[in-house]
C-alpha positions in Angstrom: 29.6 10.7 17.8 29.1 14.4 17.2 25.9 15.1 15.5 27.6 16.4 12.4 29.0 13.3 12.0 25.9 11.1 13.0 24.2 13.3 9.6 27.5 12.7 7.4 27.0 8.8 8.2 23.6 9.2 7.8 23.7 11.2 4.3 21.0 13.4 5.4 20.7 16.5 3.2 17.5 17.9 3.3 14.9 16.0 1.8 16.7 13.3 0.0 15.5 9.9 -0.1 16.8 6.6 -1.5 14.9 5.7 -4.6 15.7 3.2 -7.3 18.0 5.4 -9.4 20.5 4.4 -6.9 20.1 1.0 -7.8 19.8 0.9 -11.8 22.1 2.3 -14.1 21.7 5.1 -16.4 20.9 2.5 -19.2 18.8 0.3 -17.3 16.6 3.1 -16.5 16.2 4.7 -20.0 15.4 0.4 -20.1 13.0 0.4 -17.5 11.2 3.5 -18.5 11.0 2.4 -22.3 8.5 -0.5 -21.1 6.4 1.8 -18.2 3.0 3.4 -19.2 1.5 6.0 -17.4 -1.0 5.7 -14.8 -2.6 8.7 -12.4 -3.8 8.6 -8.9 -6.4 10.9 -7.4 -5.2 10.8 -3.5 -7.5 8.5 -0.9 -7.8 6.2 -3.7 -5.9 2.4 -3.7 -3.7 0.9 -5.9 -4.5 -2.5 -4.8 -5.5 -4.4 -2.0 -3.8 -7.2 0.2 -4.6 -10.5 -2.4 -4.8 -8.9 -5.4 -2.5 -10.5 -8.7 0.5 -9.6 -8.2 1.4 -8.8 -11.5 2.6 -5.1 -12.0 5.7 -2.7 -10.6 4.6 0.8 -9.8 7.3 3.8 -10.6 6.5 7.0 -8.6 7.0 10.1 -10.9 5.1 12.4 -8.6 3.1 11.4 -5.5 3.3 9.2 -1.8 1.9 6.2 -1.3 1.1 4.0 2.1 1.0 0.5 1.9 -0.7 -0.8 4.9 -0.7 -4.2 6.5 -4.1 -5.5 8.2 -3.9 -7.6 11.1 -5.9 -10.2 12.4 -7.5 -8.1 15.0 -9.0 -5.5 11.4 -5.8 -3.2 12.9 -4.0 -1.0 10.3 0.0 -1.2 10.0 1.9 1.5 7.8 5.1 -0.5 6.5 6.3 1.7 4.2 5.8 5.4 2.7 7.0 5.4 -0.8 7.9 9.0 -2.5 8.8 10.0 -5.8 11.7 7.6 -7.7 10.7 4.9 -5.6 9.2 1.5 -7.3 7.2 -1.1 -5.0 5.2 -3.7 -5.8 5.1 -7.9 -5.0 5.7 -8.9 -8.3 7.9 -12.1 -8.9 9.4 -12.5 -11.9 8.7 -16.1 -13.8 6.3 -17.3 -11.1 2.7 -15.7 -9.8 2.5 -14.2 -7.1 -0.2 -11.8 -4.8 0.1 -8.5 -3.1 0.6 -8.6 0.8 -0.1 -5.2 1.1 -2.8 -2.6 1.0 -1.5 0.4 -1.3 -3.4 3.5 -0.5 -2.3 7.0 -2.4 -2.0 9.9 0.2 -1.5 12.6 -2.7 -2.5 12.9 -6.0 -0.2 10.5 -8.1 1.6 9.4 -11.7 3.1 6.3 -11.8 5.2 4.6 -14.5 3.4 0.7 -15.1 5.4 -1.9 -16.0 3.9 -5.2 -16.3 5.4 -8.5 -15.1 6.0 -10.0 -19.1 7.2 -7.1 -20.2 9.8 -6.9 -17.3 10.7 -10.7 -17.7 11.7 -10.1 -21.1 14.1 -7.1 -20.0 15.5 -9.4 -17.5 16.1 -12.5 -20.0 17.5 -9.7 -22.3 20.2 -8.2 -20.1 22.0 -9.9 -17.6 23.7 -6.5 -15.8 19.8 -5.6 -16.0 18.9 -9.0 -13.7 21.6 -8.6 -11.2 20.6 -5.1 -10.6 17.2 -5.8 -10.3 18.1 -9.2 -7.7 20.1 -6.2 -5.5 16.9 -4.0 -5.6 15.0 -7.1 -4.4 17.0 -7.6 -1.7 17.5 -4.2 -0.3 13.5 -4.5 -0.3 13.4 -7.8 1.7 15.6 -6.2 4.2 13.5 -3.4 4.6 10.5 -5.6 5.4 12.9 -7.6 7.9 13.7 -4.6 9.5 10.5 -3.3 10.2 9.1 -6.6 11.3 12.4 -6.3 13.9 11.1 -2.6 14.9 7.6 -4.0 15.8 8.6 -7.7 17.3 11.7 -7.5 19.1 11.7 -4.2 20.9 8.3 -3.4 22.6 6.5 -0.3 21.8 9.2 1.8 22.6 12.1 0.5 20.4 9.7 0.5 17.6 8.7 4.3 18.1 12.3 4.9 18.5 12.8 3.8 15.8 10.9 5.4 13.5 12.0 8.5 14.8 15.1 7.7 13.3 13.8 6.5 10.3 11.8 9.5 9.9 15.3 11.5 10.4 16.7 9.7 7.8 14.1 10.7 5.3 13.2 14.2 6.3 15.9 15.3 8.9 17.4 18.2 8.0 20.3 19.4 10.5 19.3 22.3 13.1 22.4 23.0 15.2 23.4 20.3 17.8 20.3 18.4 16.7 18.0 16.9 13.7 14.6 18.6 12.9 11.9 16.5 10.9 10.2 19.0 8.4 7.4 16.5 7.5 4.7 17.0 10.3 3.3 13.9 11.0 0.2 13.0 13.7 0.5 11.0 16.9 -2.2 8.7 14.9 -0.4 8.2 12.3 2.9 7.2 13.9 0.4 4.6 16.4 -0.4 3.1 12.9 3.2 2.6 11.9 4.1 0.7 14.8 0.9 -0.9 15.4 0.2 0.9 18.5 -2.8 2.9 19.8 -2.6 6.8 20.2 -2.6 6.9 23.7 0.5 4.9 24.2 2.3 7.0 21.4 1.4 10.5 23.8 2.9 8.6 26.7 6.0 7.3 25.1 6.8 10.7 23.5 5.8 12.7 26.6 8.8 10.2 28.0 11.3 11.1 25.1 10.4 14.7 26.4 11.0 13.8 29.7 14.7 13.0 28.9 15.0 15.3 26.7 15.5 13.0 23.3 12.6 14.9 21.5 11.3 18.2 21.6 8.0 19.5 19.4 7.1 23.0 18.8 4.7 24.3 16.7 3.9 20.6 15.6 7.5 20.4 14.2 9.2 17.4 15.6 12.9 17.7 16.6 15.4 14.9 17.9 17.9 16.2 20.1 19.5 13.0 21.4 19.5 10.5 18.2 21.9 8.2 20.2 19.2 7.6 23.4 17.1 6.5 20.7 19.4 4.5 19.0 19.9 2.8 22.7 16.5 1.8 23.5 15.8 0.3 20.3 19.4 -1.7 20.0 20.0 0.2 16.5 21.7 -1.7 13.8 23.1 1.5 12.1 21.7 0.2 9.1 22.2 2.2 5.3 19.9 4.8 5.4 18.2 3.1 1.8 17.0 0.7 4.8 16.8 2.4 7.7 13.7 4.7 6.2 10.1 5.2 6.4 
């Protein structure tokens, strides 16, 4: 597959992302917003923290947020960076439930609130508004289930691999025969998204070099192979509203 056409399947156009829009009608938006209040985020602040209620959905209007997972070893995992449009959150409508996540905001924030009664009420309301939501839900799940496939099933290098794709799917933009990542992002950071240490990550990306999957210049990271990485970590060529950071 051409890399033209690996972007084309991959609907990569600059920095477009997947956020809930896609999902929800026009109407059950204007729906949705009608019961939001507004809440702002100064960055390095959190949200929540893993055990909290579990009683709110968080809209991004303007900002990124990490939600983290801590292991049993006090280890930090990224699972997810959530951009404007995007909603997250653990709530379960008609039943408590708590957070299983850390949500730590990485720029300064506002974020649409909408409490758990409030949205129950939608959803006994309108049916179209309940199935919609149920698909959200679900392309959520699967996102978890991926990432807990990146970091279980394919060492350290299938789950860097991976995110390299996943980071191409949410800030590739095309550059010739290959796909150039405009958000610059740390060697620490990417240890803490697939629960590695920093030292491995140099070693494994010094090996993507090596073969000439990757190249970085300038601290701009560019895949030039996407299919050697799609190889190593046995790539599902999954939607790219899963297949992202």
């Amino acid at each position: 597959m051409a890399i033209d056409e690996y972007m084309h399947t991959a609907s990569i156009e600059g920095n477009t992302k997947e956020g809930i829009s896609n999902f929800f009608s026009p109407e059950n938006m204007e729906r949705l917003h009608s019961i939001m209040y507004t809440k702002h985020a100064k960055a390095d602040t959190l949200l929540f923290w893993e055990g909290d209620p579990a009683d709110y959905l968080y809209y991004i209007k303007k900002g990124l947020v990490k939600l983290t997972k801590t292991t049993d070893a006090g280890t930090k995992v990224t699972l997810y960076l959530h951009h404007t449009d995007d909603m997250f959150g653990q709530i379960d409508p008609f039943q408590e439930s708590a957070h299983t996540f850390n949500a730590e905001v990485m720029e300064d924030a506002e974020f649409g609130i909408i409490q758990q009664k409030d949205l129950e009420t939608l959803l006994w309301q309108h049916g179209d508004l309940a199935i919609e939501f149920m698909k959200w839900m679900g392309m959520m799940h699967r996102m978890t289930q991926t990432k807990f496939r990146d970091l279980m099933l394919y060492g350290k290098p299938g789950a860097l691999c991976s995110l390299l794709i996943r980071l191409s799917n949410s800030y590739g933009v095309p550059a010739g025969d290959c796909i150039q990542i405009t958000k610059k992002i740390n060697n620490s950071e990417m240890a803490e998204m697939i629960g590695a240490t920093r030292e491995s990550v140099n070693r494994m990306l010094s090996d993507l070099r090596k073969q000439e999957a990757i190249s970085m210049e300038n601290g701009t990271l560019t895949i030039n192979d996407v299919h050697y990485l799609q190889d190593i970590c046995k790539c599902e060529n999954c939607p790219k509203e899963i297949c992202r950071v």
